[in-house]
SEVEX-315791 format. One record per atom (N, C-alpha, C): residue number from 1; residue in three letters; atom name; x, y, z. Coordinates in steps of 0.05 Angstrom, whole numbers. Atoms other than C-alpha are relative to their C-alpha. Layout:
# SEVEX-315791
{NUM; "ALA"; "CA"; {X; Y; Z}}
...
END
This chain:
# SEVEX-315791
{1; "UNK"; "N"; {16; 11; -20}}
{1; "UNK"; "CA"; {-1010; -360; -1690}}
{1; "UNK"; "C"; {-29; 8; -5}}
{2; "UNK"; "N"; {34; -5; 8}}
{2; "UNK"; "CA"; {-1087; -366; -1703}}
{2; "UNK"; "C"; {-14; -15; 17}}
{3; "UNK"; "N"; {20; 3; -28}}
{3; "UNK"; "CA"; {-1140; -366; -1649}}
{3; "UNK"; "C"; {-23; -18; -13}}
{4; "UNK"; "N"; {9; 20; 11}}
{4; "UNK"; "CA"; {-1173; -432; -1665}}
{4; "UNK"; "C"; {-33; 4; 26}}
{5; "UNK"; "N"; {25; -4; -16}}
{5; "UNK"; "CA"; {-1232; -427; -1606}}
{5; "UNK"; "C"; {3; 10; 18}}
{6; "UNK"; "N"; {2; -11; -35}}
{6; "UNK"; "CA"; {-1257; -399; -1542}}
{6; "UNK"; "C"; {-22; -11; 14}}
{7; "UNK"; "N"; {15; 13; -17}}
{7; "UNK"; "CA"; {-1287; -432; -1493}}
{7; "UNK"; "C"; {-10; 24; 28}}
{8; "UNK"; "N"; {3; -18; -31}}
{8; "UNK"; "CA"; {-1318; -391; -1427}}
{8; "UNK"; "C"; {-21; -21; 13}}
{9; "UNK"; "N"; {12; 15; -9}}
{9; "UNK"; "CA"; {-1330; -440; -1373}}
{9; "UNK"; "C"; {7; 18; 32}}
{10; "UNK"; "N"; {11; -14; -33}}
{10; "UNK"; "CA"; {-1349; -406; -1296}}
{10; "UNK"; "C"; {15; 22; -6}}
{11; "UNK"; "N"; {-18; -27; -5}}
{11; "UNK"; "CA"; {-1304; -344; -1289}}
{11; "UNK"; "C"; {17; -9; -13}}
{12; "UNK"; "N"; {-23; -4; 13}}
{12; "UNK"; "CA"; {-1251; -369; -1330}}
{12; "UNK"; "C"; {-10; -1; -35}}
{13; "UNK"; "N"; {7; 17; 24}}
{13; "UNK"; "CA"; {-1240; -380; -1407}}
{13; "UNK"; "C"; {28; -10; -14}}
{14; "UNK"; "N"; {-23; 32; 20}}
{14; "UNK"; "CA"; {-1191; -434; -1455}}
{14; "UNK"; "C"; {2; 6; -29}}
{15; "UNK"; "N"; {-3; -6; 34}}
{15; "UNK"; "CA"; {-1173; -407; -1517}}
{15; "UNK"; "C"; {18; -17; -12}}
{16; "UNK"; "N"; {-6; 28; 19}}
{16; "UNK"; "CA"; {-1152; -462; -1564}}
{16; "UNK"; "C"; {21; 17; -19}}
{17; "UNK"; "N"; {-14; -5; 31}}
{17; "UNK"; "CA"; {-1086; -439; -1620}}
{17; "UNK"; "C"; {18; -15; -7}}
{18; "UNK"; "N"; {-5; 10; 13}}
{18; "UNK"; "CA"; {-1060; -450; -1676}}
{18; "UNK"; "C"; {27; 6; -9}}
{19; "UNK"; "N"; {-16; -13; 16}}
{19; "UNK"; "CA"; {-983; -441; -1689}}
{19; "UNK"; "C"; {6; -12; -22}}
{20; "UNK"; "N"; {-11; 6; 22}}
{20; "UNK"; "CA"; {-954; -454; -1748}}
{20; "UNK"; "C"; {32; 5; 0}}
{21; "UNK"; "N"; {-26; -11; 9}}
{21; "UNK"; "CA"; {-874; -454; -1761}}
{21; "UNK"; "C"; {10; -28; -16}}
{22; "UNK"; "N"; {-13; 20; 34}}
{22; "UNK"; "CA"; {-831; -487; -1818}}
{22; "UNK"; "C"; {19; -14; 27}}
{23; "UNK"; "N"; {-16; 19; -12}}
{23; "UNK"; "CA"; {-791; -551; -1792}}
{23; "UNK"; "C"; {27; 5; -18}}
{24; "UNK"; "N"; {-23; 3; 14}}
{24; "UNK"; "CA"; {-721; -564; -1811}}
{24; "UNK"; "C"; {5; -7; -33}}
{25; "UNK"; "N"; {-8; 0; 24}}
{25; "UNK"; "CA"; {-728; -595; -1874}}
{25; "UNK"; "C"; {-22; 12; -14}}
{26; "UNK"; "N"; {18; -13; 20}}
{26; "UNK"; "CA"; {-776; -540; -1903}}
{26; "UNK"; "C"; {-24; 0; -1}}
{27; "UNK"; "N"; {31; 14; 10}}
{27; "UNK"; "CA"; {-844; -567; -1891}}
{27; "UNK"; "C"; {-9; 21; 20}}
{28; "UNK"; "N"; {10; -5; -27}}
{28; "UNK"; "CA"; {-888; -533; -1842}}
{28; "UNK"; "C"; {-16; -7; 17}}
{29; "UNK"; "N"; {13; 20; -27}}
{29; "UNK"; "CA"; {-900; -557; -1777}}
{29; "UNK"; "C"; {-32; 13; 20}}
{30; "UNK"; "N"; {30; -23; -22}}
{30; "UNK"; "CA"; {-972; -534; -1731}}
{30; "UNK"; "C"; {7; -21; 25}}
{31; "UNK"; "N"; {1; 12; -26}}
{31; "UNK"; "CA"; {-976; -546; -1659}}
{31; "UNK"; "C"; {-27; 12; 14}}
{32; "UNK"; "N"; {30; -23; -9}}
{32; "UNK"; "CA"; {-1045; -528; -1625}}
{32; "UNK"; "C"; {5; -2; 37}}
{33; "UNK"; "N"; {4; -7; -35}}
{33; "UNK"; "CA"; {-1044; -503; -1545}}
{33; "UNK"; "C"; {-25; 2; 9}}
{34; "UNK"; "N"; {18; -16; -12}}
{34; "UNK"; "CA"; {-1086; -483; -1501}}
{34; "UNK"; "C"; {5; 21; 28}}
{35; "UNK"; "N"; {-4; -23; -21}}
{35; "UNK"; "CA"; {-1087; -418; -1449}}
{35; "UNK"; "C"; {-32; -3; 22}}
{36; "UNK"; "N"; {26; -8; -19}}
{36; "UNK"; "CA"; {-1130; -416; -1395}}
{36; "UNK"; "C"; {0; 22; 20}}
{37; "UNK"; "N"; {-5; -24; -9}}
{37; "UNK"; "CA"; {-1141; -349; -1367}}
{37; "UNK"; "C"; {-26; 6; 21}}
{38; "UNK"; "N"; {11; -2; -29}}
{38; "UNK"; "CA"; {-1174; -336; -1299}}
{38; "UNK"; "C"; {-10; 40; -7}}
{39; "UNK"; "N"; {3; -20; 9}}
{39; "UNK"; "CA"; {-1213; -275; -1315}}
{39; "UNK"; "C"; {-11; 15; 30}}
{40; "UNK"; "N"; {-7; -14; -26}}
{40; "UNK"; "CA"; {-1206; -222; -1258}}
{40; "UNK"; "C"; {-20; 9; 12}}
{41; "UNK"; "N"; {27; -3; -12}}
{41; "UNK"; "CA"; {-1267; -206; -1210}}
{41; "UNK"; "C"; {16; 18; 25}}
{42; "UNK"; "N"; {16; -10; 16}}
{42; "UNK"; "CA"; {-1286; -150; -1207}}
{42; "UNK"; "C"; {27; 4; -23}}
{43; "UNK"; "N"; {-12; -6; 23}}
{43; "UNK"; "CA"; {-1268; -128; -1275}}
{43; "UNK"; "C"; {17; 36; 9}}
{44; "UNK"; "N"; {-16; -26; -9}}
{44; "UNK"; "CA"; {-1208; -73; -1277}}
{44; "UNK"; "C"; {-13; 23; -13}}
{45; "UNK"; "N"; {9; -11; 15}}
{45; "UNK"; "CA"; {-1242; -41; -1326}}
{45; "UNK"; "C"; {-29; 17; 14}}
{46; "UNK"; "N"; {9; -11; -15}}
{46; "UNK"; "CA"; {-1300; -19; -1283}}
{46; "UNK"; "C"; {1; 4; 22}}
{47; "UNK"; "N"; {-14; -16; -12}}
{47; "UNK"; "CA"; {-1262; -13; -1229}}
{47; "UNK"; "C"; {16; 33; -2}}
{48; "UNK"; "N"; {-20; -18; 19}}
{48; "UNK"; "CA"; {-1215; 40; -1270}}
{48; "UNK"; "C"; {-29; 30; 5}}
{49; "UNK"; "N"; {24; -9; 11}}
{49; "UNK"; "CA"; {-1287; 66; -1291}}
{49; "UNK"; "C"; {-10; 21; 30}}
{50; "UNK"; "N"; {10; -4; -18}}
{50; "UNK"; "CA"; {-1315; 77; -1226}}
{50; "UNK"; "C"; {19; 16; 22}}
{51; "UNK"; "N"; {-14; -9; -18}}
{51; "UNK"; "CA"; {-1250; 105; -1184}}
{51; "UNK"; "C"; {8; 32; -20}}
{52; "UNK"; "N"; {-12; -18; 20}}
{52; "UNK"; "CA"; {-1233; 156; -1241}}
{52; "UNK"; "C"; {-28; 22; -7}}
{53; "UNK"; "N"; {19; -28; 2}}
{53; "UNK"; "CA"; {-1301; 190; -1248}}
{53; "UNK"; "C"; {-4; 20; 13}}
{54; "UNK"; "N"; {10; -30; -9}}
{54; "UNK"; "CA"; {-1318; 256; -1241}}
{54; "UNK"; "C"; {-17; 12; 13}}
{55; "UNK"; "N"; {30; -2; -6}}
{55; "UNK"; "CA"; {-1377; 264; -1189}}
{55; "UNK"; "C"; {-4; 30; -2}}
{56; "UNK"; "N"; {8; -31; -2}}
{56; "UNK"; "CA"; {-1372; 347; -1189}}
{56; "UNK"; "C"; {30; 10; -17}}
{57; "UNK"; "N"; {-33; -14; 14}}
{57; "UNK"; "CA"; {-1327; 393; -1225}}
{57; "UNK"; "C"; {-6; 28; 3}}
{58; "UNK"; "N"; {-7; -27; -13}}
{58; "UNK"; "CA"; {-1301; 448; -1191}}
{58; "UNK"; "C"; {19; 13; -25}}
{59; "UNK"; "N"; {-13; -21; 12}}
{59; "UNK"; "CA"; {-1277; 504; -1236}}
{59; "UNK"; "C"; {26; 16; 9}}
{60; "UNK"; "N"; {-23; -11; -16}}
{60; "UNK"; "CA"; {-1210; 529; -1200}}
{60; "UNK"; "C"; {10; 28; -13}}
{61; "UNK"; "N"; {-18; -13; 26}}
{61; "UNK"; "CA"; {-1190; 572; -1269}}
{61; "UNK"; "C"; {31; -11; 6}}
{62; "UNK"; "N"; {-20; 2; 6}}
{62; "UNK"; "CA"; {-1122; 536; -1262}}
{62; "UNK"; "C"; {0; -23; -28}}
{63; "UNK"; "N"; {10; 6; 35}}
{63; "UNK"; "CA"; {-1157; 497; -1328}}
{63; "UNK"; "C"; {26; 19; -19}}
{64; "UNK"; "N"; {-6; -27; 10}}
{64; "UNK"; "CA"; {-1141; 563; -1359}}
{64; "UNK"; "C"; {31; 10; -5}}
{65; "UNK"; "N"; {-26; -3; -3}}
{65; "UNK"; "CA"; {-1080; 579; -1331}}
{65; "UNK"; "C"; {27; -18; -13}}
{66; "UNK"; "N"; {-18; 20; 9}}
{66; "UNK"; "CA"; {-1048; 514; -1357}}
{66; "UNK"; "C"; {-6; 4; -39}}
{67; "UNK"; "N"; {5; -12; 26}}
{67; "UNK"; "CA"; {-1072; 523; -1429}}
{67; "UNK"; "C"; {13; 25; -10}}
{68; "UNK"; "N"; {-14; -27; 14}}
{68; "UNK"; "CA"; {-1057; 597; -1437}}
{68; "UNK"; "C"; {42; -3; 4}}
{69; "UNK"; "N"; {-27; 12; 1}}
{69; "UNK"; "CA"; {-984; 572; -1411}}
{69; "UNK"; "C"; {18; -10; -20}}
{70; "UNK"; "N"; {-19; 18; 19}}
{70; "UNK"; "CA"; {-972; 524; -1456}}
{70; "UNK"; "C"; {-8; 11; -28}}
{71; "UNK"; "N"; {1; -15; 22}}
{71; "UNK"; "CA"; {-996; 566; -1519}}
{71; "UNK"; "C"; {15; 28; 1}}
{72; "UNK"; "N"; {-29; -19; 3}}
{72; "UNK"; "CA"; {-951; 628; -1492}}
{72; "UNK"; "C"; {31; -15; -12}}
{73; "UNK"; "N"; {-33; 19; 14}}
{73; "UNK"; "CA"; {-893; 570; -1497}}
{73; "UNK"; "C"; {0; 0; -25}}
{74; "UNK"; "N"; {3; 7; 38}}
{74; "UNK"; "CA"; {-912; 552; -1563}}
{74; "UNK"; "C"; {10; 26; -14}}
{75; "UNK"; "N"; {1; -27; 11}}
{75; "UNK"; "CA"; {-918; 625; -1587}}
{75; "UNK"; "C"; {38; 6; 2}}
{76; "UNK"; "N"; {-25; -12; -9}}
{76; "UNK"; "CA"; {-844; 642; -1557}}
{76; "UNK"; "C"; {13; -21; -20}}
{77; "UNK"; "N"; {-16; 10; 12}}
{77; "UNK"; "CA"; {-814; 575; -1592}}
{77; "UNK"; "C"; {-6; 5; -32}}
{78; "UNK"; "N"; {10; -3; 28}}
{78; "UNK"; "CA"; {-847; 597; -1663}}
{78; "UNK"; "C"; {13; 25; 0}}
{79; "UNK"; "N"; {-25; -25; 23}}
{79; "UNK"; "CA"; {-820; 660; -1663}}
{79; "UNK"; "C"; {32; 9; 4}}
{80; "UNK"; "N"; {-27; 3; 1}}
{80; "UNK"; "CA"; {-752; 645; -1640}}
{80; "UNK"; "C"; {6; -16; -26}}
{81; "UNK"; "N"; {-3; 27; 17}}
{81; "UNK"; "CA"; {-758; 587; -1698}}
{81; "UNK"; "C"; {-2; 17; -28}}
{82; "UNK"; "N"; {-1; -20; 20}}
{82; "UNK"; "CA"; {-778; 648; -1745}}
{82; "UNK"; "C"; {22; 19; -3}}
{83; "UNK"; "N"; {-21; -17; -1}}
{83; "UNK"; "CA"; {-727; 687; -1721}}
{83; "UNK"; "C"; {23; -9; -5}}
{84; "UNK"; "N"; {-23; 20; 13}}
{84; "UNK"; "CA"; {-672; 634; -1737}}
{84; "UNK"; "C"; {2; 1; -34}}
{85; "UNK"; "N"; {-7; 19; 36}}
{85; "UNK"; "CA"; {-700; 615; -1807}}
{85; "UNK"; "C"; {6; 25; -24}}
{86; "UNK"; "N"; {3; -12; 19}}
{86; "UNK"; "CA"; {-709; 683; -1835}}
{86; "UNK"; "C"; {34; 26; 5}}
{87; "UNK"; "N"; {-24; -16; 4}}
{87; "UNK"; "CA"; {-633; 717; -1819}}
{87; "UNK"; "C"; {2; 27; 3}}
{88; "UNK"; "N"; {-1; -19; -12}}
{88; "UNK"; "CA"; {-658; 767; -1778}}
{88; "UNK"; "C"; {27; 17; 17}}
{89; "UNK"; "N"; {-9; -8; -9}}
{89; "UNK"; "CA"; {-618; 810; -1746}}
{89; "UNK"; "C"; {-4; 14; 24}}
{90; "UNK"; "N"; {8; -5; -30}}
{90; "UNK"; "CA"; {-618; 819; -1664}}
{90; "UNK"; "C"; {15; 28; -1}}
{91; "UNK"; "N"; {-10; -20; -4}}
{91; "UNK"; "CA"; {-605; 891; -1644}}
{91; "UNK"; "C"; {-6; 1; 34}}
{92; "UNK"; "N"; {-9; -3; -37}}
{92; "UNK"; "CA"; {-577; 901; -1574}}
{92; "UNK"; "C"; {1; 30; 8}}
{93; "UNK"; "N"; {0; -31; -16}}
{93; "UNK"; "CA"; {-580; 969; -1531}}
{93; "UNK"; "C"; {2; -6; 24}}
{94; "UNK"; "N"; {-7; 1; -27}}
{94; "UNK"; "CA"; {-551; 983; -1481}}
{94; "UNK"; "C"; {-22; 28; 3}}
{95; "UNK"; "N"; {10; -12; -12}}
{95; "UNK"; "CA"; {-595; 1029; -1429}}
{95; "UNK"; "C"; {8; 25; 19}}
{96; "UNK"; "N"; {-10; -15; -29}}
{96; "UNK"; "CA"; {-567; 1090; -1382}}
{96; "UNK"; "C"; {-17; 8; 9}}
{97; "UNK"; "N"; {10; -8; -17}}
{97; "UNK"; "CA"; {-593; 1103; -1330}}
{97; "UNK"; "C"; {24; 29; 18}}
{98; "UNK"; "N"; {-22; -23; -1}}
{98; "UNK"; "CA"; {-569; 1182; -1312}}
{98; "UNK"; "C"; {-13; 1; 31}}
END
């Protein structure tokens, strides 16, 4: 399918294509369309833009907290993953308490 033109007439636009597919006995056939697409007011895109910004940024440190989290995780699955590959050996104790 090949995008043969574009038209933009008032708030909408008409894009003109081009498919192409093989007919029955081998040859190939084209058919040309057209789409006409009603282009959305306002745009979502600065909508999106405008609901999603940032006017102040409060510092909470739970930033922080989420980061150092997820690099303790990491840390814990690396050296369980070391501790697998290299045929360590876990030593258990037991504790009394007299």
């Amino acid at each position: 399918m090949n995008l043969i033109l574009t038209i933009s007439v008032d708030e909408s636009i008409i894009l003109i294509f081009n498919f192409v597919y093989p007919s029955q006995d081998g040859e190939s056939e084209s058919i040309i369309f057209c789409v006409h697409v009603q282009l959305l007011k306002p745009d979502p895109m600065v909508v999106a833009t405008k609901l999603l910004a940032r006017r102040t940024y409060k510092d909470t440190g739970k930033q922080f907290n989420v980061i150092a989290a997820s690099w303790i995780q990491f840390m814990i699955h690396d050296w369980i993953d070391h501790l697998e590959d290299t045929n360590q050996v876990l030593i258990l104790y037991l504790r009394i308490y007299l």
